[in-house]
C-alpha positions as CSV (number, residue, x, y, z in Angstrom):
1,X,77.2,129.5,84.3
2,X,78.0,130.0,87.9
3,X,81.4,128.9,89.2
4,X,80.3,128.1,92.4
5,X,77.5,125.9,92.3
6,X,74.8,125.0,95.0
7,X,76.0,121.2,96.3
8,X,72.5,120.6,97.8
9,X,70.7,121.9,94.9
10,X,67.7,119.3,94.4
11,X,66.4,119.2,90.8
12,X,63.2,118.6,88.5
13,X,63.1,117.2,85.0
14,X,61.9,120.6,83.5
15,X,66.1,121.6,84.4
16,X,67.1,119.6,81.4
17,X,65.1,120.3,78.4
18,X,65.5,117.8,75.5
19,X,67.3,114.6,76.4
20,X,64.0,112.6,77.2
21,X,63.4,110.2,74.2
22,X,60.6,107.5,74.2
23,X,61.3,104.3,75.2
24,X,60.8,102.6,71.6
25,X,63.6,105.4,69.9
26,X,66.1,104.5,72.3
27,X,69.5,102.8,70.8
28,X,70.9,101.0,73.3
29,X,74.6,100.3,73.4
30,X,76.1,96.8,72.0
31,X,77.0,95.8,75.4
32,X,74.0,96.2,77.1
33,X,72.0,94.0,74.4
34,X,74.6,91.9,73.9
35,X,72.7,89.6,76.6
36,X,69.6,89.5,75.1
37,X,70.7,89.3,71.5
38,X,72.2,86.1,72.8
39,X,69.5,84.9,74.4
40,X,67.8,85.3,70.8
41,X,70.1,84.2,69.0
42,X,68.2,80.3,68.7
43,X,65.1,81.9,67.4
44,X,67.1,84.5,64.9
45,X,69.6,82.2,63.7
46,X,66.8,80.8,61.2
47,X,66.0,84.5,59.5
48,X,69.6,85.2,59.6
49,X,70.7,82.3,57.6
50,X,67.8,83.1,55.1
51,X,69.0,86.6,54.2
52,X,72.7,85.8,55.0
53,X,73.8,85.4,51.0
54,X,72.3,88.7,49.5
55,X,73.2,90.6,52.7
56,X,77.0,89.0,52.6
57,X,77.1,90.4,49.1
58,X,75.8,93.8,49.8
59,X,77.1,94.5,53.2
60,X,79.7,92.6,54.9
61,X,79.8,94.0,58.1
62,X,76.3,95.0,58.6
63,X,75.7,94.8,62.5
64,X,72.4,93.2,63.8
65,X,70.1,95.9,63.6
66,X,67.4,94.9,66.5
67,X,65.8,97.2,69.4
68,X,64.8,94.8,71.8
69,X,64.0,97.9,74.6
70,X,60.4,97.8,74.9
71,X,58.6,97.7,78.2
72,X,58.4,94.3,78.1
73,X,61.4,93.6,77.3
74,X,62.9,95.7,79.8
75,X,60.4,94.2,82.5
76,X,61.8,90.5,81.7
77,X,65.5,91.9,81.9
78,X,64.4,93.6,85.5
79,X,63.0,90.2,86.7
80,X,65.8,88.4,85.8
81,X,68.0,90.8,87.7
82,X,65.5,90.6,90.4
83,X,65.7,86.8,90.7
84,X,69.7,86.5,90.8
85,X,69.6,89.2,93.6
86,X,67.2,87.4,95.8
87,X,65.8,90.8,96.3
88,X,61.7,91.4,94.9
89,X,60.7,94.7,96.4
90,X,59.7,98.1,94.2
91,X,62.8,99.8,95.7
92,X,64.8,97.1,93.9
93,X,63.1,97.1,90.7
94,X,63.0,100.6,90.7
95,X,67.3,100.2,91.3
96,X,67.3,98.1,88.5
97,X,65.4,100.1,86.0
98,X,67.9,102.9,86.8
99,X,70.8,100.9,86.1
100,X,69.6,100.2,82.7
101,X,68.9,103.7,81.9
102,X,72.3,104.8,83.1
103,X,73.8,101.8,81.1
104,X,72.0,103.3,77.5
105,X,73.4,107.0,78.5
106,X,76.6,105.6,78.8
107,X,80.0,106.7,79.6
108,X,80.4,110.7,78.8
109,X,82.1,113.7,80.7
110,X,80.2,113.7,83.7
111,X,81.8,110.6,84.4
112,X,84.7,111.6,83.7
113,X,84.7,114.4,85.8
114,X,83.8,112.2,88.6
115,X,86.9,110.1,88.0
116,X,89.3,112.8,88.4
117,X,87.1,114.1,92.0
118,X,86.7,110.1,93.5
119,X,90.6,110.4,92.5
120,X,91.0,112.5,95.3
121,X,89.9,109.9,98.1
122,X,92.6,107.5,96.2
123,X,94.9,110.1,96.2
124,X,94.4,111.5,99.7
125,X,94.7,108.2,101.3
126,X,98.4,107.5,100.1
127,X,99.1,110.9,100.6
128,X,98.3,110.5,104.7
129,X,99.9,107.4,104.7
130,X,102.8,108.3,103.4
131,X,102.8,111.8,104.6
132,X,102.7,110.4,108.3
133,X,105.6,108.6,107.4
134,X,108.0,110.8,106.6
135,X,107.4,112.8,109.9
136,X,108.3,109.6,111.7
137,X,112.0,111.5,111.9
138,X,111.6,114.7,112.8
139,X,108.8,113.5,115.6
140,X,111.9,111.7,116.9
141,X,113.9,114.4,117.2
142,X,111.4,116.8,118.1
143,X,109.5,114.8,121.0
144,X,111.8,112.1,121.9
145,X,109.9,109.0,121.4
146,X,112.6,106.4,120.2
147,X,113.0,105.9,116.5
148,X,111.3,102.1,116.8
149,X,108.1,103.5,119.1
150,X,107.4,106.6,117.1
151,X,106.3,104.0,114.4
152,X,103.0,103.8,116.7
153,X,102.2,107.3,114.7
154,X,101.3,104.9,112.1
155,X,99.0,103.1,113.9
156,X,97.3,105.8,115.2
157,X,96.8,106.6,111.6
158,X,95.8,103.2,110.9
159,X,92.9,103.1,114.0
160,X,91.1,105.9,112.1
161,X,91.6,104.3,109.2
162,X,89.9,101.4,109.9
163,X,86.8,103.1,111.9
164,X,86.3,105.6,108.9
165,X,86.1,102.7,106.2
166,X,83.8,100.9,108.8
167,X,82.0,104.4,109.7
168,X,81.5,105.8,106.0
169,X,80.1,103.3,104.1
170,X,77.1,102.7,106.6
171,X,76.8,106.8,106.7
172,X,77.1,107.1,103.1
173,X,73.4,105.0,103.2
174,X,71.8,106.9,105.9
175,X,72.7,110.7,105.3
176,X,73.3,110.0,101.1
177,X,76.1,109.6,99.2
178,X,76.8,113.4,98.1
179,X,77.0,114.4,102.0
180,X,79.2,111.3,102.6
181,X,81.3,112.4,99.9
182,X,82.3,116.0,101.2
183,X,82.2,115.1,104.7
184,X,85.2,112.9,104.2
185,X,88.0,115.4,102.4
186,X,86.4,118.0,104.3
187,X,87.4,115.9,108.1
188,X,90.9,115.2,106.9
189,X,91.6,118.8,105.5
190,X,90.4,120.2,108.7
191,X,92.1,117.7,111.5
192,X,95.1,117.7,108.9
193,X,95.2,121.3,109.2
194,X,95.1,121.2,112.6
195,X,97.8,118.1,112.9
196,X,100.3,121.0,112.1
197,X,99.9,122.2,115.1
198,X,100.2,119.3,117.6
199,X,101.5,120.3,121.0
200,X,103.1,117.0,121.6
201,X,103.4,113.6,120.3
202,X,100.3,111.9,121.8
203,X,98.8,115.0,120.6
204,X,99.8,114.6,117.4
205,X,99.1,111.1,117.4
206,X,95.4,111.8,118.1
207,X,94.9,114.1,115.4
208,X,96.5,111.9,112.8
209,X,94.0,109.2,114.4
210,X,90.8,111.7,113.5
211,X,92.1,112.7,110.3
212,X,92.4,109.3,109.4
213,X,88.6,108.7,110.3
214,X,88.0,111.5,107.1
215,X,90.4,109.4,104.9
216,X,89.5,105.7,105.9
217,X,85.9,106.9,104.0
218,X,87.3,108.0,100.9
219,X,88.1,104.1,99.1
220,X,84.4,102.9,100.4
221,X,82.3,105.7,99.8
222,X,84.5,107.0,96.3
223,X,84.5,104.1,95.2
224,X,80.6,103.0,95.7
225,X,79.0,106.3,94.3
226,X,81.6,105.9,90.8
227,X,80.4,102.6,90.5
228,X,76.5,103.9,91.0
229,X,77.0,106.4,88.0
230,X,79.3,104.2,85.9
231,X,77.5,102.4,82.8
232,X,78.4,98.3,82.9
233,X,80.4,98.6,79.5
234,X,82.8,101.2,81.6
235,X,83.2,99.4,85.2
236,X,87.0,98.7,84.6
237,X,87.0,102.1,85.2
238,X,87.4,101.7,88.8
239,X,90.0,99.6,88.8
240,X,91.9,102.7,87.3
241,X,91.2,105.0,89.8
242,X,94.1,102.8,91.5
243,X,96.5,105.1,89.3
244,X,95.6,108.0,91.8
245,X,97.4,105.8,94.5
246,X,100.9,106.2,93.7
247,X,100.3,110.1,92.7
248,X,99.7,110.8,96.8
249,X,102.6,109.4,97.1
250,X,104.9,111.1,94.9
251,X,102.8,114.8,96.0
252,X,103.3,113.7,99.4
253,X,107.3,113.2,99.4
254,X,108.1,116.3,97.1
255,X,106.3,118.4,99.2
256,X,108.6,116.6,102.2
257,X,111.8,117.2,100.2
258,X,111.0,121.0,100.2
259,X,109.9,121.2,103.5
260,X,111.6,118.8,106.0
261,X,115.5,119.2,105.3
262,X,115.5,122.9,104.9
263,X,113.7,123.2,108.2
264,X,114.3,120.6,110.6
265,X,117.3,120.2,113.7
266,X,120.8,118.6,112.9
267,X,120.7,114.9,112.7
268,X,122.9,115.0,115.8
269,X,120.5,116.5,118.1
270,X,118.1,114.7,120.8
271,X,115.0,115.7,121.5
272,X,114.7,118.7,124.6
273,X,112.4,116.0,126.3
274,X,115.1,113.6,126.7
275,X,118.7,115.7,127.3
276,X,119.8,117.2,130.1
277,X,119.0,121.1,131.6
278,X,121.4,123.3,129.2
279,X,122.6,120.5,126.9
280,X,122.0,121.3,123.1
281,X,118.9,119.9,122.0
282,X,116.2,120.1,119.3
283,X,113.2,122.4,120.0
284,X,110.2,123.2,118.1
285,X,111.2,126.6,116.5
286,X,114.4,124.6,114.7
287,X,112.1,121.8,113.7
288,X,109.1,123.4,111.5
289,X,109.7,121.7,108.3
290,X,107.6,118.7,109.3
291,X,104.5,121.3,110.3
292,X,105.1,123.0,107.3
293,X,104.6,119.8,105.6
294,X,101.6,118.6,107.1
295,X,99.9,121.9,107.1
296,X,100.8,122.2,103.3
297,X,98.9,118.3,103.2
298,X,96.0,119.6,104.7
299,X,95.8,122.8,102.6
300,X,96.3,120.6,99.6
301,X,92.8,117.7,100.8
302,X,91.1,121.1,102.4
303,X,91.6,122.3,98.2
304,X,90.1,118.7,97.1
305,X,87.3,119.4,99.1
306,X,86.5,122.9,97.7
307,X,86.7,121.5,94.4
308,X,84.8,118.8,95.2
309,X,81.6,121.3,97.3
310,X,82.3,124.2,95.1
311,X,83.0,123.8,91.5
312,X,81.4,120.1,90.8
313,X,77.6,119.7,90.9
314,X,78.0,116.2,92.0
315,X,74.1,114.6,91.7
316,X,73.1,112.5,94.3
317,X,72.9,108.9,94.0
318,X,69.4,108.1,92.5
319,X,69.3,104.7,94.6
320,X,70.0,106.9,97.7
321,X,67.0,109.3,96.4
322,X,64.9,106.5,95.8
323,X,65.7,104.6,99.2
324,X,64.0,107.7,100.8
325,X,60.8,108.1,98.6
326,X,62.2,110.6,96.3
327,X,61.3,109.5,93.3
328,X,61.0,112.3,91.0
329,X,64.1,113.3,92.3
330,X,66.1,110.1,91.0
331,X,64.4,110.7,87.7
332,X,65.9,114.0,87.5
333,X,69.2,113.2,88.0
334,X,69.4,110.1,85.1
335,X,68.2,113.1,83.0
336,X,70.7,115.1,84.4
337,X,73.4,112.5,83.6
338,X,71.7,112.7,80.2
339,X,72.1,116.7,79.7
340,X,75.9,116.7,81.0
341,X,77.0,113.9,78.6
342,X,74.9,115.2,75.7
343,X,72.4,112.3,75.3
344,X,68.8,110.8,75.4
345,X,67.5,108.8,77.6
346,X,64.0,107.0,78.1
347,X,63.4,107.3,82.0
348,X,60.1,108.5,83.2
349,X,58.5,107.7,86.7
350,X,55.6,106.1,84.4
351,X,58.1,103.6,83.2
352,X,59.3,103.1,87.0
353,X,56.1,102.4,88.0
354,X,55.2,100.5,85.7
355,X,57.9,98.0,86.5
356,X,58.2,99.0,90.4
357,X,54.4,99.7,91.0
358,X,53.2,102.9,92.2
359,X,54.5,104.4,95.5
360,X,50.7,105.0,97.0
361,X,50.1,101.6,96.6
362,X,53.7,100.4,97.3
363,X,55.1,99.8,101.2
364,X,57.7,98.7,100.3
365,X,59.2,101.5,97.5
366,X,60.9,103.6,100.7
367,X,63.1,102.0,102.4
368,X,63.5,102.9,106.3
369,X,66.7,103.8,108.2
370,X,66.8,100.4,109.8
371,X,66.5,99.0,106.2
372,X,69.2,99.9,105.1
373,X,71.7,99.6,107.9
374,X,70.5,95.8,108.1
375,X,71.1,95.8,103.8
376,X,74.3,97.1,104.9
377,X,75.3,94.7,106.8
378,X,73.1,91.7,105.3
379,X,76.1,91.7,102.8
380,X,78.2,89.8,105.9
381,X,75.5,87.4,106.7
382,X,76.3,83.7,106.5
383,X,73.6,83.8,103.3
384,X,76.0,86.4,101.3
385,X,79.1,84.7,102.7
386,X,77.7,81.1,102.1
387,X,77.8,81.4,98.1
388,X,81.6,82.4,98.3
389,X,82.3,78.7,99.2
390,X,79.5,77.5,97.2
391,X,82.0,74.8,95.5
392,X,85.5,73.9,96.3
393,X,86.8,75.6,93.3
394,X,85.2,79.1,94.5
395,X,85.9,78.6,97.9
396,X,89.5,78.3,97.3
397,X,89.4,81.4,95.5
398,X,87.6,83.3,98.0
399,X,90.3,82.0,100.7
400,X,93.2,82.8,98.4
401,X,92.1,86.3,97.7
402,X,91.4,87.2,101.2
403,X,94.9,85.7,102.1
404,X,96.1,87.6,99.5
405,X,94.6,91.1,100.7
406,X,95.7,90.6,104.6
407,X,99.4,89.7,103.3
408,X,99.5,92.3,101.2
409,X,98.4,94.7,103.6
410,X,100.6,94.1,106.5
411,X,103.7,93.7,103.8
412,X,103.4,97.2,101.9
413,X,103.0,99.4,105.5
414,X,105.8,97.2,107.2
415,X,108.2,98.4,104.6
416,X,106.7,101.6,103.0
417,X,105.2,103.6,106.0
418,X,108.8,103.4,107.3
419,X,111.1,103.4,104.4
420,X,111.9,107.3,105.0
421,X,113.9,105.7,108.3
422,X,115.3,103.1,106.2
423,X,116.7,105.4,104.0
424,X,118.0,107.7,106.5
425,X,119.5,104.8,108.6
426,X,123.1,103.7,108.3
427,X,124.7,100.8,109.6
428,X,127.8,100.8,112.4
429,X,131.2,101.9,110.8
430,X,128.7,103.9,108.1
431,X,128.2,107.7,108.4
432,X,124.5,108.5,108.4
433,X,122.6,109.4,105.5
434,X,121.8,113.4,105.2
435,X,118.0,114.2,105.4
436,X,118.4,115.6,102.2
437,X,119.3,112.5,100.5
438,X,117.0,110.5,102.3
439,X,113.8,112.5,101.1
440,X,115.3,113.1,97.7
441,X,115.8,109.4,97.3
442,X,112.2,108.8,98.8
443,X,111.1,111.5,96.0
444,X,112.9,109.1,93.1
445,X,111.7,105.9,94.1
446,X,107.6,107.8,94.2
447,X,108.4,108.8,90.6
448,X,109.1,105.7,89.4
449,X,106.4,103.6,91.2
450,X,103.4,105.7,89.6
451,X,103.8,104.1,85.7
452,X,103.1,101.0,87.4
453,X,99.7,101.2,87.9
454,X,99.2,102.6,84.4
455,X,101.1,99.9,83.1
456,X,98.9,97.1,85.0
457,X,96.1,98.5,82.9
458,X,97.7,97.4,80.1
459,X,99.3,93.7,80.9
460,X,96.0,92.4,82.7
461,X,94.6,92.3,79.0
462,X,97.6,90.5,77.8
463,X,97.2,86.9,76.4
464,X,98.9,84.7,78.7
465,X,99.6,87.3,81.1
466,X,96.0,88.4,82.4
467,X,95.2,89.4,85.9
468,X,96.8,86.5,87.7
469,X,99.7,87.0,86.1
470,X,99.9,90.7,86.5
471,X,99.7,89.8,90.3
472,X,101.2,86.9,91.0
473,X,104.3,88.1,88.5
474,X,104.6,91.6,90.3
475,X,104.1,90.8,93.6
476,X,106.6,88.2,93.6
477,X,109.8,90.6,92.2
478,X,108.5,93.0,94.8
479,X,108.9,90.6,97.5
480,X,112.4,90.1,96.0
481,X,113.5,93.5,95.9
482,X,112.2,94.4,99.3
483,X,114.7,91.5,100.7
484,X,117.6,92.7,98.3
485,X,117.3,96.3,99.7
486,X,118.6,95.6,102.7
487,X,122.0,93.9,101.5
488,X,123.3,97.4,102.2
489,X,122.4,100.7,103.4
490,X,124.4,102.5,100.4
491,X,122.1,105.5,99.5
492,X,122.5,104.8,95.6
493,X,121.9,100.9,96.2
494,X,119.0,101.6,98.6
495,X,117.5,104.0,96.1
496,X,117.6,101.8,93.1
497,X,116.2,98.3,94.9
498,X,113.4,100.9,96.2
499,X,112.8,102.2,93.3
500,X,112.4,99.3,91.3
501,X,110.1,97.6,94.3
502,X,108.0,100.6,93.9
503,X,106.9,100.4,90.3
504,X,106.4,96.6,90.5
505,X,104.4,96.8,94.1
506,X,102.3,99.3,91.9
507,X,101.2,96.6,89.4
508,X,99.1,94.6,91.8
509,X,95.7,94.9,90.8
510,X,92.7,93.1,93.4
511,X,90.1,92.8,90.8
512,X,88.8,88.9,90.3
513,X,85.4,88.4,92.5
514,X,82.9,87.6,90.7
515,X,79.0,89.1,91.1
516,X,76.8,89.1,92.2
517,X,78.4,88.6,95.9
518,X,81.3,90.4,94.9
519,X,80.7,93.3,97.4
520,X,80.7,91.1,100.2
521,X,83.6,89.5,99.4
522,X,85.8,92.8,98.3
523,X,84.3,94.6,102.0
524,X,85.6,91.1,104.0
525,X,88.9,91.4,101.8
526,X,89.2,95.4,102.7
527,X,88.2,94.5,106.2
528,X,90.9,92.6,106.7
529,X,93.7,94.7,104.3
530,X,92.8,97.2,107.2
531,X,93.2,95.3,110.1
532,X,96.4,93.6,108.8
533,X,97.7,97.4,108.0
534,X,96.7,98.0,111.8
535,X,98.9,95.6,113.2
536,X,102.0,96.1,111.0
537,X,103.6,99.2,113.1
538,X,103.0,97.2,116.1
539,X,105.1,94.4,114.9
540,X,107.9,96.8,113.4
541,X,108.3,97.8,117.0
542,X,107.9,94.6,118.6
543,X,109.0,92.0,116.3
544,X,113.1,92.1,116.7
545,X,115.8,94.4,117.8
546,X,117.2,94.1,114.2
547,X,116.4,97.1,112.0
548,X,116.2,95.5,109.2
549,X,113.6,92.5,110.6
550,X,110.2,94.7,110.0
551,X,111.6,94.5,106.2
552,X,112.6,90.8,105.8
553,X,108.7,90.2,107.7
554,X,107.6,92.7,104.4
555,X,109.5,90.8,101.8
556,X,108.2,87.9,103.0
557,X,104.4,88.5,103.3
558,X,104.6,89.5,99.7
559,X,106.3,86.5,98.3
560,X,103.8,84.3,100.1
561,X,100.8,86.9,98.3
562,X,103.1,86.1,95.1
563,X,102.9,82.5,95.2
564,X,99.3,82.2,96.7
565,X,98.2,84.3,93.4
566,X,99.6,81.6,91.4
567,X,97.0,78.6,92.3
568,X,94.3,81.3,91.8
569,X,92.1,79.1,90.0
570,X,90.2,82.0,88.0
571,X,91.9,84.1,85.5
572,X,89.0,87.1,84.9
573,X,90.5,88.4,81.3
574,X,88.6,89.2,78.7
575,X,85.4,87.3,80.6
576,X,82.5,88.4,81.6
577,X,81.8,89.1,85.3
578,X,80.4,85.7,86.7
C-alpha cells in the first residue's frame, strides 16, 4: 500500500470486496437492539417465561438470541427517528439509515485512527492559546507595548477564534467535511509559520488573528465529522478527545522552555521602540527565542496537517455525500468503514431507497446550498431553542449550563493565557523571577494538568460522584487555588498552587445536554465560551491597576461555575441520552 494516499480519492463498492452481508445475516450489536428488544419485551415476556425452567437449567446466561433487522423493522426504527426529528424528507431517511449501518459496523480502527487525527484540532487549539501566551514577554521587550496592553495579543487570537468556529462549521456543510478538515491545520500551520516572522507587534497581532481563524475550526468541524463516523454504543468517545487539550499545552511550553530563555534579551532591557538614541535596549537579533518558538509551533500543526492530507485516507462524510446527490458514493464509504475495521455490513442503495425512495422520483433527496446553510442555522431558531425551556426543570438546566460555559470561559483565559507573566512577575522589595524559572515552572504545572482529563474519564462513572460531581467538585478547588496563588509570588509556592489548579481545571467535563436538541444548545454554549474568552484580555487590561486583580476576577468566575454546577438538576451517569 501507498504511503501517500490520494485525499480526494472518490470510491465505488467494487474497492472493498467482501464485507457486504444481507440484510437478514446481519448481528447487530446489543446496544443498538437494546431499544427494540425493549420495546418487545411485553409480547416476549410470555414465551420467555414458558421456556425459562429448562433453559435456567441448561444455560444460565444464555443472551436473547433475536434478529429483529429486517426491512421492516429497520423502516419502523427510521420513522421513529424521523418523527422525534421533525424532519420527513428522503435526505433524512437516507441519514438515518446510514446511522444504523454505521452503528452494526461498530467501533474498529478506522475510528480509532480518527481519534488520534481530530486530536490534533484539540490539541492545536491549546497549543495556540497557550503558545501566544508565553510570547506575551518577549513581545514586551521586543516591541514595547506595556506588559498590561500586550495582553491584547490574546485577543487578537481570540477574534479569529471566534470567526473560525462561526466560519467552519457552516463551510464544513457547503464544501464537505474532508476539505473543511484539512483546510483548518493547514491555515494555522501556514499563518503560524508566517507569525515567526512578524515585523512588528500589530503585525504580529494580525497574523495570530488569521491563524486563529484555521484553529477556531478545529473543535466544530473535529468534533462533528468524529461524531458522524462514531457508532452510538462509542459516543463517549468524544468527550475524550478533551484529553488532547492539556497535551497542547504541555508541547506548547517545553518547546518555550527550550526556546525563549536561551534566546531572548536580559530581563533588564526596554524595548528599542521606547528608550532613548544610544541607550542599551532589546532588538530583534537578541530576542529570537520567541520566533523560534512560534515557527517550531507552526512546523509542528503544518506536520498535523501532512499527516492528516497525506498518510490518512480520511472518507468523506456520507451525509455530506448524500446532501449533494451522491449516493453511491455514501454507500461506498459505509462499506469502506466496513473493510478498514474488518466487518460486514448490510447497506446497499436498494435498501436506501427503499426507505428514502428513489432519487429520480425524489426532490427532495439533494439538498441545495441554501438548504443547508438555513439547516445550519435552523439549529438557533426559536423552534430548536424553544424545547430547551420546554419545562422549568429543563430550562433551568439549559440556563445553568450556558452560565456555566461563559464563566468558565472568561475564568480559565483570565488566569491561564497570562500566567507565564504571573510567574515571571515579582512583587516590590522581591527580585524578579529568571525567564528560566518562569517557563520551567510553566512546563511543571502542564505536566501535571494533563492526568486530569484522563482521570475525569474515570470519576464521571463513579456512584455518587457522576458528572455533576466531577464538575461542580473540580471546578470549585480550582477556583480556590487560583485565589491561593496569589498569596505570594514565591516561584516554588507559585508553582505548586498552579500546578495543582491545573490538574483540577482539567477535570471539568461539559457533557449533560440531552438530544435531540443537544447541538443547539452545545453551539449556543460554545458561542458564548468564545465570546466570554474574547473579552477576558480586555478586562485583564482594563479591569484594575492591581496585577493580581485579572486573577481574583478568574478565581472568582470559576467558583460561581462551581457552585452553579451544583443545583444542576440532571446528573447524566449511567443514563441514557434523553
Amino acid at each position: 500500500m501507498a504511503f501517500v494516499m490520494n485525499p480526494f480519492k472518490k470510491h465505488d463498492v467494487s474497492e472493498f470486496p467482501g464485507v457486504w452481508i444481507p440484510l437478514s445475516d446481519q448481528h447487530r450489536h446489543h446496544s443498538v437492539t437494546a431499544e427494540t428488544e425493549i420495546n418487545l419485551k411485553d409480547t416476549s415476556e410470555v414465551e420467555k417465561k414458558a421456556t425459562s425452567n429448562s433453559d435456567h437449567e441448561s444455560d444460565p446466561v444464555a443472551p436473547l438470541d433475536y434478529s429483529p433487522l429486517t426491512i421492516e423493522a429497520l423502516r419502523a426504527e427510521i420513522d421513529e427517528d424521523v418523527a422525534a426529528s421533525g424532519h420527513d424528507t428522503a435526505y433524512d431517511r437516507k441519514s438515518k439509515v446510514i446511522n444504523r449501518a454505521i452503528q452494526d459496523i461498530g467501533m474498529g480502527s478506522y475510528q480509532w485512527q480518527l481519534f488520534v487525527l481530530c486530536g490534533f484540532g484539540w490539541l492545536a487549539d491549546n497549543l495556540w492559546l497557550q503558545g501566544v501566551a508565553l510570547t506575551l514577554p518577549a513581545l514586551t521587550q521586543e516591541f514595547g507595548p506595556s506588559s498590561t496592553k500586550v495582553r491584547y495579543t490574546t485577543c487578537a487570537l481570540f477574534v479569529g477564534l471566534c470567526l473560525g468556529a462561526s466560519i467552519w462549521g457552516v463551510l464544513s456543510d457547503v464544501i464537505g467535511r474532508r476539505l473543511a478538515f484539512n483546510c483548518t491545520l493547514f491555515l494555522a500551520g501556514v499563518f503560524g509559520l508566517a507569525a515567526g516572522g512578524g515585523p512588528n507587534w500589530v503585525g504580529t497581532c494580525g497574523l495570530f488573528s488569521a491563524l486563529g481563524v484555521g484553529v477556531g475550526g478545529n473543535l466544530p468541524v473535529d468534533g462533528a465529522l468524529f461524531l458522524e463516523f462514531l457508532p452510538f454504543e462509542s459516543g463517549g468517545l468524544l468527550t475524550m478527545l478533551s484529553v488532547w487539550w492539556p497535551v497542547g499545552q504541555l508541547i506548547a511550553s517545553l518547546i518555550a522552555w527550550g526556546f525563549i530563555p536561551n534566546y531572548s534579551c536580559a530581563t533588564d532591557l526596554k524595548s528599542c521602540n521606547v528608550t532613548a538614541p544610544g541607550e542599551a535596549c532589546c532588538h530583534k537579533s537578541d530576542n529570537m527565542g520567541w520566533r523560534y518558538f512560534v515557527i517550531t509551533l507552526g512546523a509542528l500543526t503544518f506536520a498535523m496537517f501532512v499527516c492528516r492530507f497525506f498518510f490518512f485516507h480520511l472518507f468523506e462524510s456520507p451525509k455530506f455525500l448524500l446532501s449533494q446527490g451522491r449516493q453511491p458514493e455514501a454507500v461506498a464509504v459505509v462499506h469502506g468503514i466496513a473493510y478498514k475495521n474488518g466487518r460486514k455490513t448490510w447497506l446497499t442503495e436498494e435498501i436506501l431507497n427503499e426507505i428514502g425512495g428513489h432519487p429520480e422520483e425524489k426532490d427532495d433527496a439533494k439538498l441545495s446550498t441554501k438548504e443547508i446553510v438555513l439547516r445550519f442555522f435552523e439549529k438557533f431558531s426559536a423552534e430548536r431553542v424553544g424545547p430547551l425551556f420546554h419545562n422549568k426543570r429543563l430550562g433551568f438546566t439549559t440556563a445553568i449550563i450556558w452560565f456555566c460555559w461563559c464563566t468558565i470561559g472568561m475564568g480559565y483565559p483570565l488566569f491561564n493565557a497570562f500566567l507565564p507573566q504571573y510567574l515571571e512577575s515579582s512583587k516590590k522589595g522581591q527580585a524578579p523571577t529568571s525567564t528560566y524559572t518562569a517557563y520551567r515552572n510553566y512546563v511543571i504545572t502542564s505536566v501535571v494538568g494533563v492526568p486530569g482529563s484522563i482521570i475525569a474519564a474515570y470519576t464521571v462513572n463513579i456512584k455518587y460522584i457522576g458528572r455533576k460531581g466531577t464538575m461542580a467538585i473540580s471546578t470549585i478547588i480550582t477556583g480556590v487555588l487560583v485565589y491561593l496563588f496569589t498569596i505570594s509570588s514565591a516561584p516554588n509556592y507559585q508553582v505548586g498552587f498552579s500546578s495543582v489548579e491545573a490538574f483540577f481545571q482539567n477535570i471539568i467535563t461539559p457533557e449533560v445536554f440531552p438530544a435531540p436538541n443537544r447541538g443547539t444548545g452545545t453551539g449556543i454554549g460554545s458561542f458564548l465560551n468564545r465570546i466570554a474568552g474574547l473579552c477576558a484580555p480586555i478586562i485583564a487590561v482594563n479591569a484594575s491597576s492591581n496585577p493580581s486583580a485579572p486573577i481574583y476576577a478568574s478565581g472568582g468566575l470559576f467558583l460561581a461555575a462551581g457552585f452553579a454546577m451544583l443545583l444542576l438538576p440532571i446528573e447524566t451517569r449511567g443514563k441514557q441520552s434523553l
